[in-house]
C-alpha positions as CSV (number, residue, x, y, z in Angstrom):
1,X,-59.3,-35.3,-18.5
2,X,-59.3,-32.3,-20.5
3,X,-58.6,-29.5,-18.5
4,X,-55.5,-27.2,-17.9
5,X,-52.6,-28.2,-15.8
6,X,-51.6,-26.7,-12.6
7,X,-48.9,-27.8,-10.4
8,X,-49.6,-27.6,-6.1
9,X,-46.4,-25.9,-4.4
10,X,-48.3,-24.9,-1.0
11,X,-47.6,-27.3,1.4
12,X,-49.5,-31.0,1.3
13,X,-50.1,-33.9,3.4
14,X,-50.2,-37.4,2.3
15,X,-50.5,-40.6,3.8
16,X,-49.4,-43.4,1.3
17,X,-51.2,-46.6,2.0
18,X,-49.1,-49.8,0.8
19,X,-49.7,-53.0,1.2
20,X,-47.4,-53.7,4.2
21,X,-47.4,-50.3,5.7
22,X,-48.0,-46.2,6.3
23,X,-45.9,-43.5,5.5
24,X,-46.7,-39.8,6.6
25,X,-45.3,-37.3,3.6
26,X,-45.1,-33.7,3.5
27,X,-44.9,-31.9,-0.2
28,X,-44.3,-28.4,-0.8
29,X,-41.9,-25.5,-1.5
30,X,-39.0,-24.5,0.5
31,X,-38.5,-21.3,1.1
32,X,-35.7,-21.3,-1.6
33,X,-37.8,-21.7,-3.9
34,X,-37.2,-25.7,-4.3
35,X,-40.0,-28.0,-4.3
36,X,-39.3,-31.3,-1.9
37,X,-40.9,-34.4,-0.4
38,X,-40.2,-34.5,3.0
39,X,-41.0,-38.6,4.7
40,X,-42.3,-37.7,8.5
41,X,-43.0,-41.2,9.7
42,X,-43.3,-44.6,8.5
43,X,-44.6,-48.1,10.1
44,X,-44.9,-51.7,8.7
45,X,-48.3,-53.4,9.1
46,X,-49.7,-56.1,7.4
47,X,-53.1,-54.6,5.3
48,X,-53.2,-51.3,6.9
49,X,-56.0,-50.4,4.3
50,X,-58.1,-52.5,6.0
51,X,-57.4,-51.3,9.3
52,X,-57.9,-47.6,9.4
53,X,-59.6,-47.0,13.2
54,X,-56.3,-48.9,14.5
55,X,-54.0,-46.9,12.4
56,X,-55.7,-43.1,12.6
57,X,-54.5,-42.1,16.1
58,X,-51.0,-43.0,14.9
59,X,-51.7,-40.7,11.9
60,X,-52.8,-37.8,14.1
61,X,-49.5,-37.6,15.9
62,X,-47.7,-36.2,12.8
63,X,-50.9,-34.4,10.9
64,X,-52.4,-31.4,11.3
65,X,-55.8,-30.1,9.4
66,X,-56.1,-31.4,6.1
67,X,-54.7,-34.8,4.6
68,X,-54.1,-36.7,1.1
69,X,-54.7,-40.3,0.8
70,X,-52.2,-42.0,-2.0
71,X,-53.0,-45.6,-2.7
72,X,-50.0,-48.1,-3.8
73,X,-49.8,-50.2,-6.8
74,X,-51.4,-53.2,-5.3
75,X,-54.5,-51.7,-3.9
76,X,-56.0,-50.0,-6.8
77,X,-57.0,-51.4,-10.0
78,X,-56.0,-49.4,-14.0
79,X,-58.5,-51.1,-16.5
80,X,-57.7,-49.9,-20.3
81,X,-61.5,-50.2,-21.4
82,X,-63.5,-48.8,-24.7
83,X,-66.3,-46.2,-24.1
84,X,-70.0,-47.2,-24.4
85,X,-71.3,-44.8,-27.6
86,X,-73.8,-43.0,-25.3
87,X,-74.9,-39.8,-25.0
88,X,-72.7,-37.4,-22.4
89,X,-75.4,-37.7,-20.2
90,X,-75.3,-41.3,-19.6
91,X,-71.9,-41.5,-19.6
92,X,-71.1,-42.2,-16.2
93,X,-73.4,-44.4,-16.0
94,X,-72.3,-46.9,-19.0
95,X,-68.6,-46.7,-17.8
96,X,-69.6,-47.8,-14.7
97,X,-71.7,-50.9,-16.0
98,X,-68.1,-51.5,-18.1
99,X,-66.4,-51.3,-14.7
100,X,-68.5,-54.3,-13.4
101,X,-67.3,-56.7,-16.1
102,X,-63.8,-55.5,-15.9
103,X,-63.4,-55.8,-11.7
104,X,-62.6,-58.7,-9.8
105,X,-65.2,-57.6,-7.1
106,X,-68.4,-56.3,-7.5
107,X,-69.2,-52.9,-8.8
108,X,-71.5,-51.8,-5.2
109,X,-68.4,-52.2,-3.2
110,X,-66.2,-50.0,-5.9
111,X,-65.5,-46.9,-5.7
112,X,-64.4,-45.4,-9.7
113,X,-62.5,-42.7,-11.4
114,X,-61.9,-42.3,-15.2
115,X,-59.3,-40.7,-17.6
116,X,-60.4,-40.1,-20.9
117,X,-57.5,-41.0,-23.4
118,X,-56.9,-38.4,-26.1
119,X,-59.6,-38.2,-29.2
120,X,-55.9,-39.1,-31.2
121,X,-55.5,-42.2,-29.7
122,X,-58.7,-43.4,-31.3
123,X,-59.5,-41.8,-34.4
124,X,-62.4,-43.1,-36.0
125,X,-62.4,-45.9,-33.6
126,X,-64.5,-46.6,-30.2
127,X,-63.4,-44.3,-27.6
128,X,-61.0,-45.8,-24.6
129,X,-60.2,-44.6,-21.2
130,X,-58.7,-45.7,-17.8
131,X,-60.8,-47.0,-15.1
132,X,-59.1,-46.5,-11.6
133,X,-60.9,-48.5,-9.2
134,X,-60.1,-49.4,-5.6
135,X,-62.9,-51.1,-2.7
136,X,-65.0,-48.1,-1.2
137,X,-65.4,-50.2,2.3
138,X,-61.9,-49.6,3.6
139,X,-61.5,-46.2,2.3
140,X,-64.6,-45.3,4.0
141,X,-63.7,-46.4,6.7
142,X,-60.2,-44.7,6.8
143,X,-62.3,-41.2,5.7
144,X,-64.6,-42.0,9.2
145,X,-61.8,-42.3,11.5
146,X,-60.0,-39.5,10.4
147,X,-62.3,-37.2,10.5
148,X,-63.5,-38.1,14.4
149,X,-59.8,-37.1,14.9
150,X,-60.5,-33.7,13.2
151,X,-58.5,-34.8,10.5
152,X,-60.6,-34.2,6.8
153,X,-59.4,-35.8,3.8
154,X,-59.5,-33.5,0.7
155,X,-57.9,-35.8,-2.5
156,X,-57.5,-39.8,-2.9
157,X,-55.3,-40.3,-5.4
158,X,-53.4,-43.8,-6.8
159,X,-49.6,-44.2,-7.0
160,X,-49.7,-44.8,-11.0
161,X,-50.6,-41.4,-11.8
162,X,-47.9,-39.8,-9.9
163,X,-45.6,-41.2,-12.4
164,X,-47.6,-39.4,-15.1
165,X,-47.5,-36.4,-13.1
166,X,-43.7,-36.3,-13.1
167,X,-43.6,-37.3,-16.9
168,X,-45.1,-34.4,-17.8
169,X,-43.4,-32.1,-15.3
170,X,-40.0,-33.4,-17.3
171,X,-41.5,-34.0,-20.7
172,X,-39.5,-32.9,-24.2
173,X,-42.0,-34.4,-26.4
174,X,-45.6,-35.4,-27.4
175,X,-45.2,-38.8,-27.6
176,X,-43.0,-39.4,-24.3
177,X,-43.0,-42.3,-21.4
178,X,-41.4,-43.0,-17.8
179,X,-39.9,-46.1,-17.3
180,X,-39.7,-47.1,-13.1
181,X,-37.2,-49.5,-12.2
182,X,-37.2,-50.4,-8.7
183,X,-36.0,-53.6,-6.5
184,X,-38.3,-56.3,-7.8
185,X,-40.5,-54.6,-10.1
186,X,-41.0,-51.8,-13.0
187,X,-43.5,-49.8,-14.2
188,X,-43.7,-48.0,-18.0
189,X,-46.2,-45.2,-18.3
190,X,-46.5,-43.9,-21.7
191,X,-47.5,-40.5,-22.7
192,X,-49.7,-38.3,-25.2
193,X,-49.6,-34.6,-24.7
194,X,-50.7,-34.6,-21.4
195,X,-52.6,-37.9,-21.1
196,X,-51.5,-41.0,-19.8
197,X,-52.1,-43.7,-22.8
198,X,-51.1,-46.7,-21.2
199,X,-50.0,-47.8,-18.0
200,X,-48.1,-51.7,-17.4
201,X,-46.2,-53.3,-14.7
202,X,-43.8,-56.0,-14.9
203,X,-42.8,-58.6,-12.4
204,X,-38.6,-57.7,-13.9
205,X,-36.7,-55.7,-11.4
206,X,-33.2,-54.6,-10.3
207,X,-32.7,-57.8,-8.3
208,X,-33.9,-60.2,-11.4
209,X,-31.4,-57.9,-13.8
210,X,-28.4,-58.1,-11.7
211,X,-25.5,-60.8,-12.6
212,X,-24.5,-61.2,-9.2
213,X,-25.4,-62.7,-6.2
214,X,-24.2,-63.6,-3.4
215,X,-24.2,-67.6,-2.1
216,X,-22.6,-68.8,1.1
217,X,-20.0,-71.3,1.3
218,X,-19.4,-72.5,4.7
219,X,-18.1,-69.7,6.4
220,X,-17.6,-67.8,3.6
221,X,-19.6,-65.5,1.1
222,X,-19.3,-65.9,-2.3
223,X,-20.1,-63.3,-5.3
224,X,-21.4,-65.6,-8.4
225,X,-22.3,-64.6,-11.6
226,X,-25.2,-65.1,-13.6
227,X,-25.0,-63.9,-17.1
228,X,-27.3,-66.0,-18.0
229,X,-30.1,-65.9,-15.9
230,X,-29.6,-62.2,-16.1
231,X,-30.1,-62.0,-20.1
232,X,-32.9,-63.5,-20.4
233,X,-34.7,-61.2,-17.8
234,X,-33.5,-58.5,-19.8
235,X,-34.5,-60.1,-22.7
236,X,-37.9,-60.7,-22.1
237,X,-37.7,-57.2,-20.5
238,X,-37.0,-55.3,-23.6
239,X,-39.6,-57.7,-25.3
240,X,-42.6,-56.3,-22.9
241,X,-41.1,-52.9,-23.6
242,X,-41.3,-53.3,-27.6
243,X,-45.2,-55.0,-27.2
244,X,-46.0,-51.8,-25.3
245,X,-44.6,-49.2,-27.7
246,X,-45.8,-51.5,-30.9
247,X,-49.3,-50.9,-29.3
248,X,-48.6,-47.0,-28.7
249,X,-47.7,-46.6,-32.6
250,X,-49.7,-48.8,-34.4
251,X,-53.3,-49.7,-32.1
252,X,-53.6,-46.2,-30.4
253,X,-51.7,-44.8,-33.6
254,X,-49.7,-42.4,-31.7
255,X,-46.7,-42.3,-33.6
256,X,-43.2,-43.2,-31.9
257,X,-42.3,-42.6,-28.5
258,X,-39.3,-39.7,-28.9
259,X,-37.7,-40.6,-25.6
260,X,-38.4,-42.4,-22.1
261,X,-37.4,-41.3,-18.7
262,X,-35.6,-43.6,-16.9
263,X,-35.8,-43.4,-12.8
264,X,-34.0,-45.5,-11.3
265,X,-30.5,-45.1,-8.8
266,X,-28.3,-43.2,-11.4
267,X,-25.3,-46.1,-10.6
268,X,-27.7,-48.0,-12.6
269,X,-27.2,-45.6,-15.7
270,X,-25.9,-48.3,-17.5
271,X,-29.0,-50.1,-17.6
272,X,-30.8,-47.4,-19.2
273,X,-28.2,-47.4,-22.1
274,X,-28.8,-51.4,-22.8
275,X,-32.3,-50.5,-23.0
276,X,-32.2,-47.7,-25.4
277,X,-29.3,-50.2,-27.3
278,X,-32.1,-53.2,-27.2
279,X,-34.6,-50.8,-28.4
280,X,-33.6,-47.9,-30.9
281,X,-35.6,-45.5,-28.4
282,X,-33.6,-42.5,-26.0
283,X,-33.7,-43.6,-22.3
284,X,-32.8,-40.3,-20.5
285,X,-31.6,-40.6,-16.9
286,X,-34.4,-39.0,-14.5
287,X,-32.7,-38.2,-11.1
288,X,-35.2,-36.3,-8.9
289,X,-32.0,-34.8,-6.8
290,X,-31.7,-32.3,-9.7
291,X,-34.8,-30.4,-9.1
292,X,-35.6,-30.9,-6.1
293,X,-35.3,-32.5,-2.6
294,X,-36.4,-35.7,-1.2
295,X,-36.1,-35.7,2.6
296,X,-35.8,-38.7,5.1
297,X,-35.6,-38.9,8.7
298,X,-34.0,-42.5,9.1
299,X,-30.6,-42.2,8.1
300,X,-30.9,-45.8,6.9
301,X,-33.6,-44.7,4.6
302,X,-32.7,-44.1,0.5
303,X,-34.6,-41.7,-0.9
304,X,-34.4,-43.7,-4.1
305,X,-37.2,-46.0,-2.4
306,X,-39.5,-42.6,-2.5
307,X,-39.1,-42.3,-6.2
308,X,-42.1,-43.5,-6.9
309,X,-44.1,-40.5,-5.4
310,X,-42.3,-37.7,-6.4
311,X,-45.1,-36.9,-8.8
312,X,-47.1,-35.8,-5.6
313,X,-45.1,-32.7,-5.6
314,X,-46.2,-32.3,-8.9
315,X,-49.6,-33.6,-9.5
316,X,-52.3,-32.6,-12.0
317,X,-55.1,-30.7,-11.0
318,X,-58.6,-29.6,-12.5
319,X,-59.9,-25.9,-13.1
């Protein structure tokens, strides 16, 4: 992607697709001038993707006009893959023959997008970009029975990006990444300019880094502590960290990262400050409360658990 960056402040509709359920969002700009994310409805389902006529009527009741469809981590593929040396006009066409020996299902039943990583990432070596792949069946599917509702879909989008998005809404630096820490898994995007570089998850969450849990003894509960088990999650944490930012400096010779952006629950603050201890890099507490508004309509529901899409409110488009 090479183009300028604009942010979209007129209201938007979204429907985020996970794999075990729907959520109806609204994004936009109060009238205060405050951007927010605003959670209309939400349901459980096992594989909603693949069951769009059963879920579109429910969609309806809390969507008017035009819609967004956000895919979860889960149901979309990022492949880090070198460029064919082609011309420009036959570009397309060689990334997508790439995409065939990258995906776990084949290429007819794909549908692709690409993001160029900046010429500085490469210098002198083969061009690399991301792949975002996701199955066109169920999507096409979802697009069908929307529309017979009167409902048109304008943008499908993936849930890693939106982390980039917010990155670079909040970025001091070049050379800059967001770290995601949520219940039983993280994400680190890292940064160039404006350009995602590289994108991991990691099976280490909150509940794998806490020292306590809770055990029942008879009729009682019992807090135990588990230092140990604890460490070395962290441990092998901060070691998938330092692979990833080793590869930002010296294989996409990048430079150093100046600072990742920790989001996460700010009780967890202290977590961030262990991490920039382990790793001689500044973690900077990222709490989406400060700039704008995230807005639920279960009382029972954290708007930490919407983190994650913030970067909707915020995301990149082309002109």
């Amino acid at each position: 992607m090479s183009a300028s960056t604009s942010y979209l402040h007129k209201t938007q509709q979204w429907l985020y697709i996970a794999p075990d359920g729907l959520t109806v969002i609204e994004t936009g700009k109060a009238k205060d001038g405050q951007p927010y994310l605003a959670i209309k409805a939400s349901q459980t389902s096992s594989n909603p993707l693949d069951q769009g006529d059963e879920h579109a009527q429910w969609v309806k009741q809390f969507v008017r006009g035009n819609i967004n469809i956000l895919l979860a981590d889960g149901l979309h593929q990022v492949l880090l893959s070198d460029v064919p040396d082609v011309p420009e006009a036959e570009m397309d066409a060689a990334i997508e023959l790439k995409a065939g020996d990258l995906l776990s299902y084949d290429l007819d039943d794909a549908t692709l997008n690409t993001i160029h990583l900046p010429k500085e990432a490469y210098r002198g070596r083969m061009r690399m970009a991301f792949i975002i792949a996701a199955k066109k069946a169920p999507l096409r599917l979802w697009l069908m029975a929307l529309i017979r509702l009167g409902i048109r879909v304008d943008i499908i989008d993936v849930e890693t990006t939106q982390l980039r998005n917010l990155a670079l809404m909040k970025r001091k630096f070049n050379e800059s990444g967001i770290f995601h820490l949520k219940t039983s898994n993280s994400r680190l995007v890292l940064n160039y300019g404006e350009e995602m570089v590289l994108s991991r998850n990691f099976d280490i969450g909150l509940s794998s880094l806490s020292s306590e849990t809770t055990v029942q003894d008879g009729e009682l509960e019992l807090t135990v502590t588990e230092d140990t088990q604890a460490a070395i999650q962290l441990e092998t944490l901060v070691l998938e960290i330092r692979r990833s930012l080793d590869y930002y400096e010296a294989q996409l010779g990048l430079g150093s990262i100046a600072e990742i952006q920790f989001l996460c629950d700010p009780e967890h603050q202290q977590l961030a400050e262990r991490l920039a201890d382990k790793l001689g890099v500044r973690f900077a507490q990222l709490d989406p409360s400060q700039f704008m508004r995230i807005q639920v309509t279960d009382p029972d529901d954290d708007p930490v658990a919407y983190y994650g899409l913030v970067g909707t409110v915020f995301r990149e488009t082309l002109q």
